[in-house]
C-alpha positions in Angstrom: 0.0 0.0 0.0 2.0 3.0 -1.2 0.9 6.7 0.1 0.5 8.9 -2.9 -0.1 12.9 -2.7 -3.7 13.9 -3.1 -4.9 15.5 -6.2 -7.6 18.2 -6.1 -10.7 17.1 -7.7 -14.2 18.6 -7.6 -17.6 17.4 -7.4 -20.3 19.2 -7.8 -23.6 17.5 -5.6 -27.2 18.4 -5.1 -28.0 20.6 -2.7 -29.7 18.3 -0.6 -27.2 16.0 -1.3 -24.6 18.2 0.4 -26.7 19.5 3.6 -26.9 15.5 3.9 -23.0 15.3 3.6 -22.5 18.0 5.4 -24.5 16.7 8.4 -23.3 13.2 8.3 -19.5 14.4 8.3 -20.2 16.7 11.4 -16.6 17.0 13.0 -15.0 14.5 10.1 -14.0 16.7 6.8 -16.7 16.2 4.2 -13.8 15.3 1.8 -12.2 12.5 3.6 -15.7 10.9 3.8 -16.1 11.5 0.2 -12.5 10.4 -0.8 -12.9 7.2 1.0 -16.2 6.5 -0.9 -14.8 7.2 -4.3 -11.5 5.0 -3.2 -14.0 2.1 -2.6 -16.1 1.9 -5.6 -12.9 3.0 -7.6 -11.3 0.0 -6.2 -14.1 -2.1 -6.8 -14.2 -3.3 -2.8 -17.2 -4.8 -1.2 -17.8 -3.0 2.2 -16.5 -5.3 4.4 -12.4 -5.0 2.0 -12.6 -1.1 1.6 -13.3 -0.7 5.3 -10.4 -3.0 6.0 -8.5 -1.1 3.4 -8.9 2.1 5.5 -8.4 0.4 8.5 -5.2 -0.4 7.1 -4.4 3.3 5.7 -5.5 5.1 9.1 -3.2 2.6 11.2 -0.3 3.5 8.9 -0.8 6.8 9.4 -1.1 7.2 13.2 2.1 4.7 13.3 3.8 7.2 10.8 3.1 10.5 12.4 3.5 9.0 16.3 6.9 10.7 17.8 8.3 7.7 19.6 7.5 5.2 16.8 9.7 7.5 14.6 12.7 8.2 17.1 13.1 4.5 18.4 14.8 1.5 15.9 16.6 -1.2 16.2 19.7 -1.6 13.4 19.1 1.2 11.8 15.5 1.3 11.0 12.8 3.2 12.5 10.0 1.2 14.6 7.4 2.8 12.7 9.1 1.8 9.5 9.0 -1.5 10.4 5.0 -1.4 11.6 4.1 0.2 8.5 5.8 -2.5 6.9 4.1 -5.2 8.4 1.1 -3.5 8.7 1.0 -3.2 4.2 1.6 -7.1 4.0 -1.9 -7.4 5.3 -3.3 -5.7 2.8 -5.8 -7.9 0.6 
């Protein structure tokens, strides 16, 4: 699972669409909720994969920006390195 820069993209919705959005995303950003969405129907998941997909991706990225995890290694590599490592080869 390789972390690629986001590309801007827009969408334009309904409005009732969007007050929807808007109030199911409360104190999430709309546009993660929608990126995640588009991820799983682009990759063609069922729910139960792309949730465990971005499961995946969220641990990676708490184990990535966590301070300790990224000062502490062992022969030369970073613990985190070596959790996000482990953590990709579970992806389906």
């Amino acid at each position: 699972m390789e972390t690629k820069r986001l590309v801007p993209y827009s969408v334009h919705l309904r409005e009732d669409i969007y007050l929807k959005l808007k109030a199911i995303a409360k104190d999430r950003k709309a546009a993660s909720l929608v990126r995640d969405a588009i991820t799983m129907i682009v990759e063609g998941d069922d729910s139960f994969t792309g949730g465990y997909k971005k499961a995946l991706r969220d641990t990676i990225s708490v184990v990535q920006l966590d301070e300790w995890a990224g000062s502490i290694g062992i022969g030369g590599q970073s613990i985190a390195d070596k959790l996000v490592t482990k953590i990709e080869r579970l992806a389906p």
